[in-house]
N, CA and C of each residue as an Amber inpcrd file, in Angstrom:
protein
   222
  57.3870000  17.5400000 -32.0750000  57.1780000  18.5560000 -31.0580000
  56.3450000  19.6950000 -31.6560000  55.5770000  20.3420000 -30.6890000
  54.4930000  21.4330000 -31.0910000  55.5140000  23.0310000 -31.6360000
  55.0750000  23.4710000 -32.6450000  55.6120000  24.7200000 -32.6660000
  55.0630000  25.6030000 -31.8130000  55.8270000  26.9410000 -31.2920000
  56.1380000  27.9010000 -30.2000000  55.6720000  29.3590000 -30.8110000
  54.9930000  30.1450000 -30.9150000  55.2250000  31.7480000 -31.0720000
  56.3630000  31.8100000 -30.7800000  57.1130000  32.3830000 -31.2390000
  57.9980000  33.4760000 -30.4390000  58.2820000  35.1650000 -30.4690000
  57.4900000  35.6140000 -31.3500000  57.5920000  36.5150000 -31.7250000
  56.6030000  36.9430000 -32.7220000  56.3190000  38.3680000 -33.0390000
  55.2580000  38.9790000 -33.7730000  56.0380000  40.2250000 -34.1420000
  56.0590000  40.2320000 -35.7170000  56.3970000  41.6900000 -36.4300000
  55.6510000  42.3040000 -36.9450000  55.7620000  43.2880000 -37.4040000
  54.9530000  44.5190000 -38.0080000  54.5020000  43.8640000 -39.6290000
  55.6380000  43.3600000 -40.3970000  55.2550000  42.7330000 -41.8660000
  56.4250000  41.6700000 -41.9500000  56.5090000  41.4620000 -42.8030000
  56.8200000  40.2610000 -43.4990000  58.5260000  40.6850000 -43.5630000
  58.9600000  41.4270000 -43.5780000  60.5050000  42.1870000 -43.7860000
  60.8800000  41.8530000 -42.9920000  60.5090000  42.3430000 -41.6640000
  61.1240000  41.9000000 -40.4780000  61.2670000  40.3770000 -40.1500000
  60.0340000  39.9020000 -39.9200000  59.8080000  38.1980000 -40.1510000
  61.2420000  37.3770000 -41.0270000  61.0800000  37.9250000 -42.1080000
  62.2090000  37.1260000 -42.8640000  63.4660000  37.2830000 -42.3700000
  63.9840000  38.6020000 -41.8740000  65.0470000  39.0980000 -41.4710000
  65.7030000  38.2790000 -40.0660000  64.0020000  37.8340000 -39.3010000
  64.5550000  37.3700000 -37.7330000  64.5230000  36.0270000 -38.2350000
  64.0140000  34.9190000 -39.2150000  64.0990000  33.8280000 -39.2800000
  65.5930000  33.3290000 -39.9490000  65.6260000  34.7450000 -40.9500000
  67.6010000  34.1990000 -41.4600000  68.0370000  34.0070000 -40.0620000
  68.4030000  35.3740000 -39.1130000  68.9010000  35.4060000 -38.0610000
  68.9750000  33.8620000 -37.2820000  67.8720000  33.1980000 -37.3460000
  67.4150000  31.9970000 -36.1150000  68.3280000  30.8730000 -37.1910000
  68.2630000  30.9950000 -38.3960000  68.5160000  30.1970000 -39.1290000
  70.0420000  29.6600000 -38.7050000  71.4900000  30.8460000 -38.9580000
  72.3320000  31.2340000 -38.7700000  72.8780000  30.6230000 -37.5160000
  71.7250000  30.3050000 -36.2030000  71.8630000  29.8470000 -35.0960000
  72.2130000  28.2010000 -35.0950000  71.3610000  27.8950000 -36.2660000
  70.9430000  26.8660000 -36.2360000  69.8310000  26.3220000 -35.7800000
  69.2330000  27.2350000 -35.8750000  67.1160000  26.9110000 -35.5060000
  66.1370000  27.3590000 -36.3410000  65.8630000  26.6010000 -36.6690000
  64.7300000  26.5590000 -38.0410000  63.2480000  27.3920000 -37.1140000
  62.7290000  27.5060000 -38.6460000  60.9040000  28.4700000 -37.9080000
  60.4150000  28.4440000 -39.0390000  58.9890000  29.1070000 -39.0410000
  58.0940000  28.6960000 -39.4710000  57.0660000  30.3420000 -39.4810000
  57.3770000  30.8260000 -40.5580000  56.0550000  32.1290000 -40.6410000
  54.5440000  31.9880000 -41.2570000  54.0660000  32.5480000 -40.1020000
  52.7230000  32.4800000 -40.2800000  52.2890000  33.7620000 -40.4420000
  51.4120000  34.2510000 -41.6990000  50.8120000  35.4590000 -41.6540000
  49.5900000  35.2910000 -42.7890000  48.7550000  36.1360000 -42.7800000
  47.6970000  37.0800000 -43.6270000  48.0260000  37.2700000 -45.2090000
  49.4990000  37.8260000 -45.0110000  49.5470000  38.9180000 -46.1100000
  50.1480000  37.7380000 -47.3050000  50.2800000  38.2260000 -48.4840000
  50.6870000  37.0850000 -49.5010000  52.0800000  36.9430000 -49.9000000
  52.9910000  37.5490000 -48.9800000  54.3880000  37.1870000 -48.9290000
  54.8690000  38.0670000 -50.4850000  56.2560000  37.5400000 -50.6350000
  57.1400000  38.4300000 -51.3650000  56.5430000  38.2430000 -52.9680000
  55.5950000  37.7220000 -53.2590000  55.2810000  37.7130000 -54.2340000
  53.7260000  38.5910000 -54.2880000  52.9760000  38.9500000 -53.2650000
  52.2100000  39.7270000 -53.2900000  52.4640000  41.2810000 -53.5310000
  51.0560000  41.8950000 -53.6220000  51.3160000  43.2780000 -53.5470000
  51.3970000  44.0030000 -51.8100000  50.9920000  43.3860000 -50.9440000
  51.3810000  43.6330000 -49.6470000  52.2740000  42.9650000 -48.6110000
  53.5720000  42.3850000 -49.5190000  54.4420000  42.1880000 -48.7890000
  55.4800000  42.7480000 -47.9900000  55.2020000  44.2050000 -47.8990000
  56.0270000  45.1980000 -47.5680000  55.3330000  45.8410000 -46.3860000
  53.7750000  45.8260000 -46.1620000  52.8760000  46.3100000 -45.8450000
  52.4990000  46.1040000 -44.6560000  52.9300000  46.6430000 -43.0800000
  51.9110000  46.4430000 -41.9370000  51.0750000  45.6550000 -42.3680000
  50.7850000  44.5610000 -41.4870000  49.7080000  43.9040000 -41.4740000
  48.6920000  43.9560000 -40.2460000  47.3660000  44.0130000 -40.1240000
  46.6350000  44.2190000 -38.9660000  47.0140000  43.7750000 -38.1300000
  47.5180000  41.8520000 -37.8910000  47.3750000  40.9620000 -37.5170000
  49.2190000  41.2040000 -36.8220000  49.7470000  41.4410000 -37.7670000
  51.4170000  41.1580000 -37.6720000  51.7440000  40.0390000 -38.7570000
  53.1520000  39.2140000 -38.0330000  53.4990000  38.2980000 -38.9940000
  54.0250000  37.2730000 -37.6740000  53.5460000  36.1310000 -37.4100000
  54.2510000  35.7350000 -36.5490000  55.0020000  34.4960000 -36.9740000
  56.3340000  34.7190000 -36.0580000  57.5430000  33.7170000 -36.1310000
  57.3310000  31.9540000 -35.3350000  56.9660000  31.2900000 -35.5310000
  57.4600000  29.9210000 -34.5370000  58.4020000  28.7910000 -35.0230000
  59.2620000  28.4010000 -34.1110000  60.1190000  27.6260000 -33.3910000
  59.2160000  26.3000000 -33.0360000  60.1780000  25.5620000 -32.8240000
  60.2230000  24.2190000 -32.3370000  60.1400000  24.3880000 -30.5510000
  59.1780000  23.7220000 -30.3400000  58.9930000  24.1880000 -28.7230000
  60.8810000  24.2550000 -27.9160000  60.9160000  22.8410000 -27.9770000
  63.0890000  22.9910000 -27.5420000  63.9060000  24.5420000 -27.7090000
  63.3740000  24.8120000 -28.9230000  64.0980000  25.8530000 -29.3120000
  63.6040000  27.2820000 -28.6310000  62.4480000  27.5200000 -28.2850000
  62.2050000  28.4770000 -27.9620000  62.5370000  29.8090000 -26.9600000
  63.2330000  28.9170000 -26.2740000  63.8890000  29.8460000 -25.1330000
  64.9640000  30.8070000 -26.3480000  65.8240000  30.3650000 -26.4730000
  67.0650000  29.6560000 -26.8210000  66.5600000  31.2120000 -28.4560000
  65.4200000  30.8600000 -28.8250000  65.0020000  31.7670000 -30.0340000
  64.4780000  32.9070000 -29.3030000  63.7930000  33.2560000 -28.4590000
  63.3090000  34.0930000 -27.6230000  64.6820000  35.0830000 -27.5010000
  65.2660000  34.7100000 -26.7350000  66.4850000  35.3430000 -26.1910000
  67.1810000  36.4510000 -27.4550000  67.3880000  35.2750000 -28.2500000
  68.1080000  35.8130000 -29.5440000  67.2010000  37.0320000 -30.1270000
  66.0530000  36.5300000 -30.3870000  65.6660000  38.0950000 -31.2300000
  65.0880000  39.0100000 -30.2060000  64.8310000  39.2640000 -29.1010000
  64.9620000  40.1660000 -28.1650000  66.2160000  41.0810000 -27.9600000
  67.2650000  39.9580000 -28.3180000  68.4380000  40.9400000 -28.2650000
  68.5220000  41.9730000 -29.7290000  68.5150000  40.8410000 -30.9420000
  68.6500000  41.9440000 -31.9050000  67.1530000  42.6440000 -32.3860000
  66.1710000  41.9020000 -32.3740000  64.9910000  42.8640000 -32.9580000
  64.3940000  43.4450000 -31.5660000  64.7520000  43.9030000 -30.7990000
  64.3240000  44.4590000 -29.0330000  62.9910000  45.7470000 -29.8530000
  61.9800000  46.1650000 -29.2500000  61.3000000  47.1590000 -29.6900000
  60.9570000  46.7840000 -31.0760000  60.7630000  46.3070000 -31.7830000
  60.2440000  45.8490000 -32.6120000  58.9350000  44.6920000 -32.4840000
């Protein structure tokens, strides 16, 4: 099955933070970004672009829901 967006963060902190979260659910993901992750020097760092999260298409509602509730405004 095709992976889903579901979401776009500011950096890489957040990203990691909502994929434990999905994890915990029992729904795996997949970050895609720019920046060079926790081993770079801008892993902490706004990125132009963001950092985006995807899901397994099935999952997406189901992941949607969830980090709307806890990362809302973000």
């Amino acid at each position: 099955m095709a992976l889903v967006l579901v979401k776009n963060f500011p950096d890489r902190m957040y990203a990691d933070r909502a994929r434990q979260t999905l994890r915990q659910e029992g729904i795996e993901s997949v970050i895609q970004s720019p920046d060079p992750g926790i081993f770079g020097a801008g892993s902490m760092v706004s990125t132009p672009r963001g950092v985006d999260l995807y899901v397994e298409g099935e999952d997406a509602e189901e992941a949607k829901a969830l980090l709307n509730d806890v990362f809302d405004g973000i």
